[in-house]
C-alpha positions as CSV (number, residue, x, y, z in Angstrom):
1,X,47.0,-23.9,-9.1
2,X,46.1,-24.9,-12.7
3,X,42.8,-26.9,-13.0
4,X,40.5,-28.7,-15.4
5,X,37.3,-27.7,-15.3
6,X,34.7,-30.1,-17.1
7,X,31.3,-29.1,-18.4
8,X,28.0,-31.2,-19.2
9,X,26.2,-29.6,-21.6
10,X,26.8,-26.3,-20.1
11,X,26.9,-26.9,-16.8
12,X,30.4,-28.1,-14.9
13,X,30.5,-31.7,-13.2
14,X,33.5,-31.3,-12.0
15,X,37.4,-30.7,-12.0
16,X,40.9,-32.1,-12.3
17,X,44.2,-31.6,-11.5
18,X,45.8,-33.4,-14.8
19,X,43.9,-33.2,-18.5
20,X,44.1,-37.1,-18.2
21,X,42.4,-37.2,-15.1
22,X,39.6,-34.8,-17.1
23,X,39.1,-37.3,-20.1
24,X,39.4,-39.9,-17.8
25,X,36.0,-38.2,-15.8
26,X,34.0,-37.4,-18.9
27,X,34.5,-41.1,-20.7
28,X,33.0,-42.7,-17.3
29,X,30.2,-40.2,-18.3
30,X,30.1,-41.0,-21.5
31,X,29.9,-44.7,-20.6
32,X,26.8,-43.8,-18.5
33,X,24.6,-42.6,-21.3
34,X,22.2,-44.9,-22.7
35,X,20.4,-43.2,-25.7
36,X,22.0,-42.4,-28.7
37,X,19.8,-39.4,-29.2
38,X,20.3,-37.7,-25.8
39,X,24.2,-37.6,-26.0
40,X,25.3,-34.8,-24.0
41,X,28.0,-32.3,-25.1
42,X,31.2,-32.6,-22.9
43,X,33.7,-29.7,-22.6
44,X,36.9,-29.0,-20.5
45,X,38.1,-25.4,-19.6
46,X,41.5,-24.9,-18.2
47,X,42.6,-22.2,-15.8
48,X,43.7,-21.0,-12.7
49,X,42.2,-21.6,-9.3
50,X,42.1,-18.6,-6.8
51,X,40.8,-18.6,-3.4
52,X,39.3,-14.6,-2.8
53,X,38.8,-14.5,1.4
54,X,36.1,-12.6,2.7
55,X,37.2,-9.0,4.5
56,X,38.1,-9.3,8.2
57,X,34.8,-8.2,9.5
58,X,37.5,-5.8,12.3
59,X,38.7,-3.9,9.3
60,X,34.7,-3.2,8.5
61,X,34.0,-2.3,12.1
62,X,37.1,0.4,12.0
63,X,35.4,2.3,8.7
64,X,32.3,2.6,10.5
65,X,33.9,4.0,13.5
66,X,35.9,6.3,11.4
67,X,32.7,7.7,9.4
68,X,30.7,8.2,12.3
């Protein structure tokens, strides 16, 4: 699944499905910040979102077994 990643001066905020939804995030930031000289830097990354599971913890037990 394709998502927008969006950063805070380095650091991500959060994500989106659409790039609309993305701009739409970072200008309710924007309209958050109060000082003119402590603007942050906003920045959106797309890509792709994959889930990596964790081994089955049987599959572990087996190896053990087998190098014993």
């Amino acid at each position: 699944m394709k998502r927008f990643y969006i950063f805070k001066d380095g650091t991500q905020v959060g994500s989106a499905v659409e790039r609309e939804q993305a701009l739409h995030m970072i200008r309710q930031y924007q309209a958050l910040e109060t000082h003119p000289f402590l603007k942050a830097e906003f920045s959106i990354i797309a890509g792709e979102e994959e889930f990596i599971p964790y081994p089955s913890q049987r599959k572990a037990s087996r190896k053990k077994q087998d190098m014993e």
